[in-house]
Each structure stands twice: as structure tokens, then as C-alpha cells.
N, C-alpha and C positions, 0 to 999 in steps of 0.2 A: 777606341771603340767602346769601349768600357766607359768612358765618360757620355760620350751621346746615346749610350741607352738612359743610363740617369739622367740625362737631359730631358729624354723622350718622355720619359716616365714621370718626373716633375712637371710636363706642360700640359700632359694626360689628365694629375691630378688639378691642376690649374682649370682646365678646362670646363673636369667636373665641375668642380665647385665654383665657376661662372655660372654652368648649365643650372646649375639647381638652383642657384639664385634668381635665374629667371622664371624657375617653374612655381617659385614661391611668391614671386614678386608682384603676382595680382593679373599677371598678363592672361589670366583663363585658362591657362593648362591643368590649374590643381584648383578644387574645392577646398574653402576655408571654411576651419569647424565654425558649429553652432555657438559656442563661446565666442567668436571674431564678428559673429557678424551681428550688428548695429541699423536698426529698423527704427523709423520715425524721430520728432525731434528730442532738442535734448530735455526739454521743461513744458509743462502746459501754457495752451495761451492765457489762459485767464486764471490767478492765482484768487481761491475759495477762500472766504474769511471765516470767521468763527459763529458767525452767524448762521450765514446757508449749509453751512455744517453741522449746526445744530438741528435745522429746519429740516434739511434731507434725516436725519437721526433717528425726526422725533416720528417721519413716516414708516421708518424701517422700525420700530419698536414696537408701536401701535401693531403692524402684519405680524410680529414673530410671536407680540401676546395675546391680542385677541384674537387669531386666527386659531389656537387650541378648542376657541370655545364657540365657535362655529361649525356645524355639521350639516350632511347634506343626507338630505331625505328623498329617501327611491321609493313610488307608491305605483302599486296596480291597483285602479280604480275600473268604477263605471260612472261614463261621464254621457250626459245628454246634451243636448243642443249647444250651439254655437258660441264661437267667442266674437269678441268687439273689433274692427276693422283696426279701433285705433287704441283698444289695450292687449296685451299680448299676456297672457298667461303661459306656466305650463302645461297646463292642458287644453286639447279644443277637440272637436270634431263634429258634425252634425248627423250623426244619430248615437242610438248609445248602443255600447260596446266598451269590452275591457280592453283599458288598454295603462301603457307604464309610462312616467311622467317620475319628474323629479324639482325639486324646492331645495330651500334650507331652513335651519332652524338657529335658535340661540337654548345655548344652554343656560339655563337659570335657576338651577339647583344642582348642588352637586350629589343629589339622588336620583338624578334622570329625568327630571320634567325639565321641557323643552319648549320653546315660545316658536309659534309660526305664523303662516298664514292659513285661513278657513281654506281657499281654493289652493291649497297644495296639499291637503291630504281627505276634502271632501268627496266622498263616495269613496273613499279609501275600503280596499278588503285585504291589503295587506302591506302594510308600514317597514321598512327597513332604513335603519339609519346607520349611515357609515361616520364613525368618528374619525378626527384630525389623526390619529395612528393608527388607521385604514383598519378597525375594529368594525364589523357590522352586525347589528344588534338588533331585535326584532321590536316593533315598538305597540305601544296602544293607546288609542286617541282616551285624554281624558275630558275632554269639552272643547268644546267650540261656538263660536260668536258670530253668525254672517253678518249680522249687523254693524260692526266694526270689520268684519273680514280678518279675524283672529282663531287663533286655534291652540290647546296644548297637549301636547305628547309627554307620554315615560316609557323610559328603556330602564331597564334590569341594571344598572350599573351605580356603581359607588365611588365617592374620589375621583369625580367628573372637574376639568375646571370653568368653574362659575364667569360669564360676565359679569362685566361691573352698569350697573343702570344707570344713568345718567338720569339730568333732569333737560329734560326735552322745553320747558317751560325759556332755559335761557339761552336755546337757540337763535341764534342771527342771521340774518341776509350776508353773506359773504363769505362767514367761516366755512376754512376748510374740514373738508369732512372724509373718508373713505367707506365704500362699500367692500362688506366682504360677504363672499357666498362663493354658490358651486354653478354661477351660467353655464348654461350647452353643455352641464355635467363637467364640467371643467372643474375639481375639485379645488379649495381651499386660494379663490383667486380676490386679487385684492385691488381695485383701481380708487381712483381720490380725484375730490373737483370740490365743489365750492356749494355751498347752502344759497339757490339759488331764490325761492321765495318760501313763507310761510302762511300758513292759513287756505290752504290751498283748498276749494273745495268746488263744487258742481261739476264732476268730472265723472258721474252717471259709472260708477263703479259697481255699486249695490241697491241692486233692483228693491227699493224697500222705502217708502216713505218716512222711515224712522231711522235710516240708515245713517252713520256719523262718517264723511269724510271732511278730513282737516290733515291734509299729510303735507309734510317739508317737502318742498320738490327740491331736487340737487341735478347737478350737471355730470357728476361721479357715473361713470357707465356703467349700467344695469340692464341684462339680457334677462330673457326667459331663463327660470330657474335661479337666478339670485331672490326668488319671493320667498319672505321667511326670514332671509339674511338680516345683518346689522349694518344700520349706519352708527358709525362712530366719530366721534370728534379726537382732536389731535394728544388729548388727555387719555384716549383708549376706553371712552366710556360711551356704553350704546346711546346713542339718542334716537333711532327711529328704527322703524320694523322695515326692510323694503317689500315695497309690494305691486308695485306697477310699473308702468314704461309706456311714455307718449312715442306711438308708430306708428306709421304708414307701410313699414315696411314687416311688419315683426320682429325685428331685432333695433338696436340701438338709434336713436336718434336726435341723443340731446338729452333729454330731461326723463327724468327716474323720480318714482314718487315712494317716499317709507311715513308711515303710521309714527306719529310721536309715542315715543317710549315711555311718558305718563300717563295716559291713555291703555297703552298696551300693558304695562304693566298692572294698573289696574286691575284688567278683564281678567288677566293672567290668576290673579290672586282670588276671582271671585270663579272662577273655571276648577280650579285646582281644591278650595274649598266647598264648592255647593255642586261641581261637574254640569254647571252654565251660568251665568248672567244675572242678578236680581236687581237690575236696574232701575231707576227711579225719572218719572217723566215729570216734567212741568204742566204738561197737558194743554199747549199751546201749538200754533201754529204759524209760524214769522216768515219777515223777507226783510232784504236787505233797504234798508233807509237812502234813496237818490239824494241829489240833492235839492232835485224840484219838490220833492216828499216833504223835505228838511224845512222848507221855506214855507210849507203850507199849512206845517205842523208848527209854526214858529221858533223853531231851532236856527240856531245860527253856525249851525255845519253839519255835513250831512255825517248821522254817527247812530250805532245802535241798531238793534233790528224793531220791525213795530211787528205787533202780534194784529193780524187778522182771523184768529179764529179759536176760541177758546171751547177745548174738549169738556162736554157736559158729562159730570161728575169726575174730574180732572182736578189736578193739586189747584189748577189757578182760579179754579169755577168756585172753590172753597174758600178762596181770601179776595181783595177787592182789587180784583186786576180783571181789565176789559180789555176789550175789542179797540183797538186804537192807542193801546198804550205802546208806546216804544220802551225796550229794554235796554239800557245805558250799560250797564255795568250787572254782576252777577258774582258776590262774595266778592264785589270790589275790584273785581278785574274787568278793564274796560272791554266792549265787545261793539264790535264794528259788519260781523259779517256774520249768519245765520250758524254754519257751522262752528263757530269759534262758541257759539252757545251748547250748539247740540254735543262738540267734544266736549267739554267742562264735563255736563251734567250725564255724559255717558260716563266719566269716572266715578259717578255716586249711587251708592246703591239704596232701595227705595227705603224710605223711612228717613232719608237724608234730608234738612235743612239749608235752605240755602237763601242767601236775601238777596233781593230783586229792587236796585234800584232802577225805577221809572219817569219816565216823560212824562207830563201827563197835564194839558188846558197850561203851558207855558210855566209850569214848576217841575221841579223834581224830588220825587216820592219814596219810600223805600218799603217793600214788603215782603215778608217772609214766607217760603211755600213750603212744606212737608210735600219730597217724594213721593209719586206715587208708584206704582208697578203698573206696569201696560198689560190691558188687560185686552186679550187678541179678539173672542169677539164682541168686543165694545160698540157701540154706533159710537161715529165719529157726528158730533152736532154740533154747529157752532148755537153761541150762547146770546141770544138778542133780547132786545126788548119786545113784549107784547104787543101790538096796538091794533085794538079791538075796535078802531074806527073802521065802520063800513066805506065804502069806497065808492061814489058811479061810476058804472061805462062810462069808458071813456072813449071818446071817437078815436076813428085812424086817422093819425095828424103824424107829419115828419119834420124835422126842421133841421135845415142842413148852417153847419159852425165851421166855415171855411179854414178861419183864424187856428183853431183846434182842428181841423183835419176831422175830423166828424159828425156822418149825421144820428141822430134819433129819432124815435118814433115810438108815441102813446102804446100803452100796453091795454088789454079788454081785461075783462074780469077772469077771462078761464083761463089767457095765459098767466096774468098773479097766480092764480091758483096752480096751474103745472111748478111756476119757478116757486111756488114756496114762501112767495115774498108780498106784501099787503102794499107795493108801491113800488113806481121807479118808471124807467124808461128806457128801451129797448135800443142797445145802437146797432144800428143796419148798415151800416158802410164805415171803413176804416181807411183813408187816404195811407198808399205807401209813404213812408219817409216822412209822415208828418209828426208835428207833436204829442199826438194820440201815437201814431204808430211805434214812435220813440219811448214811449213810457210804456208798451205791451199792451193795452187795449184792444181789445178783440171784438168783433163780427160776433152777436149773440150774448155779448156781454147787457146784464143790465145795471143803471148807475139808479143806486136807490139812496143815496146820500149824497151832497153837495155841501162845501163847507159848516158840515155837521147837520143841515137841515136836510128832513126827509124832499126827495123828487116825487109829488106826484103826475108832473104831464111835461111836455117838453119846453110850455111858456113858464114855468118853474125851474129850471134849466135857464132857460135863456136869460131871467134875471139874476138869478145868480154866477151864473158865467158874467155879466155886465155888469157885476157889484165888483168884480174881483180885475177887471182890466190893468196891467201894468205887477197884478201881482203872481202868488201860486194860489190854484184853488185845489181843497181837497175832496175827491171822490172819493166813496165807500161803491165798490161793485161787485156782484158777485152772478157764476159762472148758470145760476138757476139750478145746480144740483148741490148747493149748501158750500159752495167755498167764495169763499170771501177772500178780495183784497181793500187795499187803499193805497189810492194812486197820487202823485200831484204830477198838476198841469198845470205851465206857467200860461199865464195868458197875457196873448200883445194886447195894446193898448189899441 
């Protein structure tokens, strides 16, 4: 008896220790710890080389040191009229009213002065800036630039850290770049894309005929309130101000535009020094060189801007530079597009020297201009020749230039006398889509030059248009209220 209870009791234990082994066995009865259990594969698929390791690196460096030196500006302002369908600022609204708006800034001294943009903290009544260790500090505008759309602040603090300025001059099409700032107040955010073009300008930013845009456009996402922020290159070094955003919608859409950093820096230094701007003008008035221009002009590609209009008593009314001359170059650096002049020469403050090499009768010339300061109410006067030949009525005659897409038509003595001008010829009709229409010719324009000889009727016109068959001819026109262009038009054979 005594042996089949130890029996019993051995198969008891037996049993157990089946049973448990099943319960541990994986069959679902018992939960395995957190140490047993084993999620996803065993190795990555794609093994990182030392390269894209350095390249992710050198993104993650760039955010953890120049993001110290990036702050974000809270302003209660009074703001008036409306903002642009397709730039978006921080602030908008259509009538005025206080209201609170937010930007960023770069810090560029480690005494508190602060680099921005003008329309983040204009009509500003009270500045607060929050630094990278959420310190918020009350600030005050020390000058501002709308003409570049620049602005500089100081806060009360010491042992700030400084960005580092770059030279915006050797920016490229392609390089990577990161924005950093405080979008939708989103503090201290950082995205990155590519240096999408340079030189970037007619994009009707600042209401001002003397206004300088020439900004990097990049593809790097930039909302409202990144204005003020840094573009930086992969060295950590600012090279542009951001300050815009092409939209339809108000927020992001592709292309972000920032103010080159030698430009900005510039203003920065003359803002902080004199508490505005002593800028120096050429005292001209250009446009961009086509290539029907180029050919009329006997250039062999189309490059430079030509001046149509030289401000009387202006740096350039002072040395031998006219009406027609194209500007090549400017202290030697080539220049291709209008602004790429006007940013240079907004880096110079007036008294400044600069030499002007020019286009000029199939040579090229070089001259010197002594800065001047713009003087606000100036008349604006373009600089011509005299000629003190009387003139007959002349009958009402029109003669329609298929070829050209335009007709003209005789001017009398009183309308000379309204436009200002001692000759020329009225054009009354502008064909759509033609080669008039294509070069900007306008309805009301009148053409008072033709391959440099004065027009006075439209049978003067019509021989020189037929002197010129199979080539470009160049027009001098102007709008009757003193602005002058010059235009070229190829003409078919």
C-alpha cells in the first residue's frame, strides 16, 4: 500500500512538471517577459557608409549650433492695409488695428543687437524676444531699411551667441542650405533643401522705385514667421536673411526667398552706426539687356543692363555716362540683371567710389562715379540733348508696319509740347503677340529715336525701319511724362 502511494505521488510530480512545461512552452497560456520578446529584423536593409554619415552629421551640427543663435520675435504692432495674394507675411489685415504677429531674428552681436526683417517688427509698439533658453527679453528697434526690407533690434543682454556671417557672394544653384526660425510660432524649427536660383528679383516686394530686391530663392520650407530667420549653408554660416514665400495659398509652397547676407550685413552695420541707411546712388535708371537689344546695340550677347534715364544732378549726370550706355560690369563684377546692380551699390554708403565699366558705339569704356545720397525731394529728370530746332505742324498721317506689329501716327505741335519732347511719333495701335507686343511697346508710347537718328513723321520711321530689314533696329521711347526706354526690334526682311 505503502508503495502505490509513492507511486502516486511520483506520477503526481511527473505530471506537474509536464503541465508546466507546457504552460511555458509558448502554447499562449503564460506571457513571456519583455527581455524574451524579439520585434523586427535582425540587421537593417541597407548598410550606411561613412559618407551619408557624415552628410546626415553635418545636418544635425549645423541645428544644434546655429539654432542658439536664432530667436523669435513676438511684436504687437499697428498695421494698415493689406498684404499680397501671393507673398505672405506675418502680418496682414485690411484696416488698422493692433494686433500681435511674430518673426525671427539673428543675433549678430553678443551685446544684443539683432538682425531682422523691416516688416516683422514695423509699426512695432512693443518688441519681445524670446531666446533659444526660452529667456524673454524686451527689445528696441535701433533702425530700419524698407528699402531693402531690413531692420535692427537690441535686448539688454550679454554673452549672447553670435552667428557666424558668411559670404553670400559664393553662393550656388544647388547647394544645400537649412532655414532655421520660429514658423506658425513653432519655436527654434529647422527644415533644409537646396539653393534653388540666385539673383532673384522683380517679385514687387517693396513698394518703392529704389527698392533693392536680389534674394537666393531656396526650396528649404519657409512659413509665415520664419521672416528675419537664417539661411545657412552646411559650414553653419548665415548666408541669407529669409524673408518671403511664393503662395497661393499662405503657407508653404515650394520656394522661399532670403536677402543675401552681404547686402544685409552691410545695412546692419550702417543701421547700428548712424540708426539708418547713408546710402549712395548712381543716379540712373536701367533695365535688363534682351537679346533683340543686344543685337541692335552691336553686342554679341545679350549681357548688362542699359541705362535709360540719367537723374539730373545725380553721380552719373557728373562724369561722362549717358542715356544708352549699357553697364557690363561694376568694380569688375559682371552684371547681367538690374538688381544685381542695385544690390552691389545698396552695400555702399554715399561718398563711395565705384567704376563702371560701359558699352558704349561698339567699345568698352570705363568710368568712375562718386556716390551720391538720394535726395527724397529731388525731380527725377532724365538728362537729354537740347534741340532748339523749330518744328512744322505736322499733318494727321498713320502708317500701319504689319512686319512690326505696329501702327503710328504724326504728332501736332501741342501734343510735343504736352509729351515734353521736340519730335517723334505717336504709336496708336499695338498688335497682341506681335514683335512690338513681345518687346513691351505700348498704346501711347512715343518712338523719338530710331537707330540713333531723331523721328520726326512717320515717313522717317518707315525709312529707317527699311534701312534696317533682316536686322535689329534700336528705338529710343518714352512714355510722354519723362521716362525713357530703349527697345530693339528685329526686323523680317
Amino acid at each position: 500500500m505503502k508503495n502505490k502511494n509513492v507511486f502516486g505521488v511520483a506520477a503526481l510530480i511527473t505530471l506537474g512538471i509536464m503541465f508546466g512545461a507546457v504552460l511555458v512552452s509558448g502554447f499562449g497560456f503564460v506571457r513571456p517577459g519583455l527581455a524574451d520578446i524579439k520585434l523586427g529584423a535582425d540587421k537593417p536593409p541597407v548598410e550606411v557608409n561613412g559618407d551619408l554619415n557624415s552628410f546626415s552629421q553635418a545636418f544635425i551640427e549645423v541645428a544644434e549650433k546655429v539654432t542658439p543663435s536664432i530667436v523669435q520675435i513676438n511684436v504687437v504692432s499697428t498695421n494698415s492695409g493689406g498684404t499680397s495674394d501671393f507673398f505672405n507675411f506675418p502680418f496682414g489685415g485690411e484696416s488698422q488695428r493692433e494686433q500681435q504677429g511674430s518673426g525671427s531674428g539673428i543675433i549678430i552681436r553678443e551685446d544684443g543687437y539683432i538682425l531682422t526683417n523691416n516688416h516683422v517688427i514695423e509699426n512695432a509698439k512693443r518688441i519681445e524676444v524670446v531666446l533659444n533658453d526660452k529667456r524673454k527679453i524686451e527689445a528696441q528697434i535701433i533702425g530700419t531699411d524698407p528699402l531693402t526690407d531690413l531692420g535692427v533690434i537690441k535686448i539688454n543682454a550679454n554673452n549672447l551667441q553670435v552667428a557666424y556671417l558668411g559670404n553670400s557672394d559664393n553662393a550656388k544653384v544647388g547647394q544645400w542650405v537649412m532655414a532655421i526660425g520660429n514658423p506658425l510660432s513653432l519655436s527654434s524649427t529647422v527644415t533644409a533643401g537646396i539653393i534653388s536660383a540666385l539673383n532673384r528679383g522683380q517679385l514687387r516686394l517693396i513698394n518703392d522705385s529704389y527698392g533693392v530686391e536680389n534674394f537666393i530663392q531656396t526650396d528649404a520650407a519657409i512659413n509665415p514667421g520664419n521672416s528675419g530667420g537664417a539661411l545657412v549653408n552646411l559650414q553653419g554660416e548665415v548666408i541669407g536673411v529669409n524673408t518671403a514665400i511664393a503662395t497661393r495659398t499662405g503657407g508653404y509652397m515650394g520656394y522661399g526667398f532670403a536677402i543675401p547676407i552681404n547686402l544685409a550685413a552691410s545695412v546692419a552695420k550702417d543701421l547700428i552706426s548712424n540708426g539708418k541707411v547713408s546710402r549712395g546712388y548712381i543716379g540712373v535708371q536701367i533695365r535688363e539687356v534682351d537679346a533683340a537689344l543686344a543685337k541692335s546695340l552691336g553686342m554679341e550677347t545679350p549681357t548688362g543692363v542699359i541705362i535709360e534715364k540719367v537723374v539730373e544732378g545725380g553721380s552719373a549726370a557728373a562724369e561722362d555716362i549717358k542715356r544708352g550706355d549699357v553697364i557690363l560690369k561694376i568694380d569688375n563684377l559682371e552684371v547681367s540683371q538690374p538688381n544685381q546692380l542695385q544690390s552691389y551699390v545698396a552695400s555702399k554708403v554715399a561718398g563711395s567710389k565705384v567704376t563702371l565699366t560701359l558699352w558704349r558705339e561698339g567699345k568698352s569704356i570705363d568710368r568712375t562715379v562718386t556716390l551720391k545720397p538720394r535726395e527724397e525731394d529731388a525731380t527725377v529728370k532724365p538728362v537729354v540733348n537740347d534741340n532748339s530746332e523749330k518744328e512744322k505742324e505736322a499733318t494727321a498721317e498713320t502708317m500701319r508696319f504689319e512686319s512690326l506689329g505696329v501702327t503710328v501716327k504724326n504728332m501736332t505741335s501741342t501734343e510735343l509740347k504736352s509729351a515734353d519732347v521736340n519730335h517723334g511719333v505717336v504709336i496708336t495701335e499695338v498688335k497682341p503677340y506681335s514683335l512690338s507686343f513681345d518687346q513691351g511697346l505700348s498704346r501711347g508710347w512715343i518712338i523719338v529715336k530710331a537707330d540713333k537718328k531723331d523721328v520726326k513723321s512717320v515717313n522717317d520711321f518707315e525709312k529707317l525701319v527699311n534701312s534696317k530689314k533682316g536686322q535689329a533696329l534700336l528705338l529710343e521711347v518714352t512714355d510722354g511724362k519723362g521716362n525713357f526706354r530703349f527697345v530693339g526690334l528685329e526686323v523680317p526682311n
